[in-house]
N, C-alpha and C positions, 0 to 999 in steps of 0.2 A: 460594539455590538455587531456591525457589520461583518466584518473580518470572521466574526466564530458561526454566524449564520451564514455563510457561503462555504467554512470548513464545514460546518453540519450538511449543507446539500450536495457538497462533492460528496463527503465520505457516505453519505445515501445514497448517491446517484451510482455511488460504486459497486457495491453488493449487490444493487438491482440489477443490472446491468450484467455484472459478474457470472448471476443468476440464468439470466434467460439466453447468455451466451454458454454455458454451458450442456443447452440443449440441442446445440449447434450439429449439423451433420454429419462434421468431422471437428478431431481433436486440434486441427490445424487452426480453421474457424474460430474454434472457443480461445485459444491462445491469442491469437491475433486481433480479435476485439475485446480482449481485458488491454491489450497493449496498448491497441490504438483510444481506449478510454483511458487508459495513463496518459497518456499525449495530451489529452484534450486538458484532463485536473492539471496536468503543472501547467500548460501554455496558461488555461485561464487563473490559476494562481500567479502565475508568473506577473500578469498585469498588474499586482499589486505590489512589485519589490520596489522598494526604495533603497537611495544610496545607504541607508541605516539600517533597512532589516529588507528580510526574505521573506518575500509573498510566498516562496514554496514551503513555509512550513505549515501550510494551510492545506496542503495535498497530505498528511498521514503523521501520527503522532510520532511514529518513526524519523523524520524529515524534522518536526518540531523541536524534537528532542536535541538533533543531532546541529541542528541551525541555532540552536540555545548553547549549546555548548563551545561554539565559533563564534559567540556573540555575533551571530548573524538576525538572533532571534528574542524577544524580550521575556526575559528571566519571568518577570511578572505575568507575564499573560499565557506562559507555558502552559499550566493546568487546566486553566479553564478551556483553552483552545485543544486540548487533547480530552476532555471530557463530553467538547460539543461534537468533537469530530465521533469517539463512541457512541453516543446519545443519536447523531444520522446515521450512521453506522447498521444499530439497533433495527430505529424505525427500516431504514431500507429495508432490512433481513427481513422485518414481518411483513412487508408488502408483497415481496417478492414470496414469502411463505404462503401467505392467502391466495397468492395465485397457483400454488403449484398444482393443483388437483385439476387445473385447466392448461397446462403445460405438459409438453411433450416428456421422453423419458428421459433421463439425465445421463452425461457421458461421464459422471465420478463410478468408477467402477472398485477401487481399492481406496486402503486409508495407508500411509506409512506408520511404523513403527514410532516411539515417541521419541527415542533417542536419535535416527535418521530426521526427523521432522526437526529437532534442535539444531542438530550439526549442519544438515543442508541450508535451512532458512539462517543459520546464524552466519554464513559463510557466505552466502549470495545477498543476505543482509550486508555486511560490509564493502560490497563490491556497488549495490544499490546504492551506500551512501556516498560512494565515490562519485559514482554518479552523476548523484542528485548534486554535491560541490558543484563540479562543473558546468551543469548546465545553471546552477548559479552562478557562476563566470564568464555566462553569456555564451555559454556552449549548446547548440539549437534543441529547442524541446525534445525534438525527435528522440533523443538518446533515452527518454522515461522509459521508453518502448522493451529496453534491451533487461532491465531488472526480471517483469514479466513473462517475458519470451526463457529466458534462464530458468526460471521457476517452475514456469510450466514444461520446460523443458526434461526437469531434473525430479519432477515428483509429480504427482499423480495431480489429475486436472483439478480439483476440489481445492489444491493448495496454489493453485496461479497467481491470487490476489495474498499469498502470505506477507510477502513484505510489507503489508500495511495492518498494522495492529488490527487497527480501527476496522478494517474490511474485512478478514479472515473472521473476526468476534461476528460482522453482520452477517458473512457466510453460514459461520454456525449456527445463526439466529434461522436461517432459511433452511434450517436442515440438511446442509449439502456436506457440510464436516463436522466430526462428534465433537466436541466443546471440551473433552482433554487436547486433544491432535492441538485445537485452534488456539486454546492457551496459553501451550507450549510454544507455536509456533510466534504466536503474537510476544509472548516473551523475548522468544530468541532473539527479533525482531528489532525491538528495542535493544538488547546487548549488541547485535552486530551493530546497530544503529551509535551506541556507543564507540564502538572500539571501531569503528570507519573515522568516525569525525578525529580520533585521537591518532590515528594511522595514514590520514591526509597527508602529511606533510612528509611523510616518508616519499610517496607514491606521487605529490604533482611535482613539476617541473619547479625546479628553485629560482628565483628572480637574480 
């Protein structure tokens, strides 16, 4: 029970967060603190890896998915730990919704295309999940940073938190992206999230 109530309060603490850095003064700002709160979910998911499984599949059902598939992650607890992470997810979105009418104006200015929103999230998704591997391999938190920064890099600020299912859904819950874009994107999400774990081995270093 423990484990899926801390995945519920990251994936809350994300959207919220997500949210009120979006009203940031510049777009530089709002990238950089969804980053540096990716840093902070895997460091403190991190504290839970064991030599048997990965506390980072607690940071995003993307991450879950993809650590279940590397038997990094247990097959059994996969759903339930990806429906609490949605379920905080949600709640974030409507908290950070009820505040918006006391919130500054928001720097999402466009939406992408659905087929752009697929192809980008689904392509910087499997770069995400490479990732996320190595800093399960004890490679320094820091690198969460670089998924986010990419994102926000490559699509309009509203989609900065896409590589995380679970966040993009709370995003939409807060009104900040229309709930096709965030579907799709959270989709894609999961497939890069697939075809990264399956494409590891191509890309790390052979032993």
């Amino acid at each position: 029970m423990r484990p899926l109530s801390l995945a519920a309060i990251l994936a809350g603490l994300t959207p919220f967060i997500a949210t009120l850095a979006l009203r940031a003064p510049g777009a530089t700002v709002a990238v950089l603190a969804v980053a540096a709160m990716a840093v902070v979910v895997t460091w403190l998911a991190g504290q839970h890896t064991t030599e048997e499984e990965s506390g980072l599949a607690l940071t995003s059902p993307a991450a879950a998915l993809a650590l279940t598939l590397v038997g990094r992650a247990n097959r059994a607890a996969v759903l339930p730990l990806i429906a609490a992470q949605v379920v905080g997810a949600v709640i974030g979105g409507l908290a950070a919704n009820g505040l918006d009418s006391r919130l500054g104006e928001t720097l999402v200015f466009t939406q992408p295309g659905r087929l752009v929103t697929a192809v980008v999230v689904g392509v910087l998704a499997i770069i995400g999940t490479w990732a996320l591997f190595a800093i399960d391999g004890a490679v320094n938190e820091a690198y969460a940073a670089v998924p986010p920064i990419l994102t926000g890099a490559a699509l309009p600020l509203g989609l900065t938190t896409a590589l995380n299912p679970a966040v993009i859904v709370g995003v939409a819950t807060a009104g900040l992206v229309p709930w096709s874009v965030a579907l799709i994107a959270a989709g894609a999400g999961l497939v890069g999230a697939v075809i990264g774990a399956y494409t590891m081995a191509v890309v790390a270093a052979s032993e």
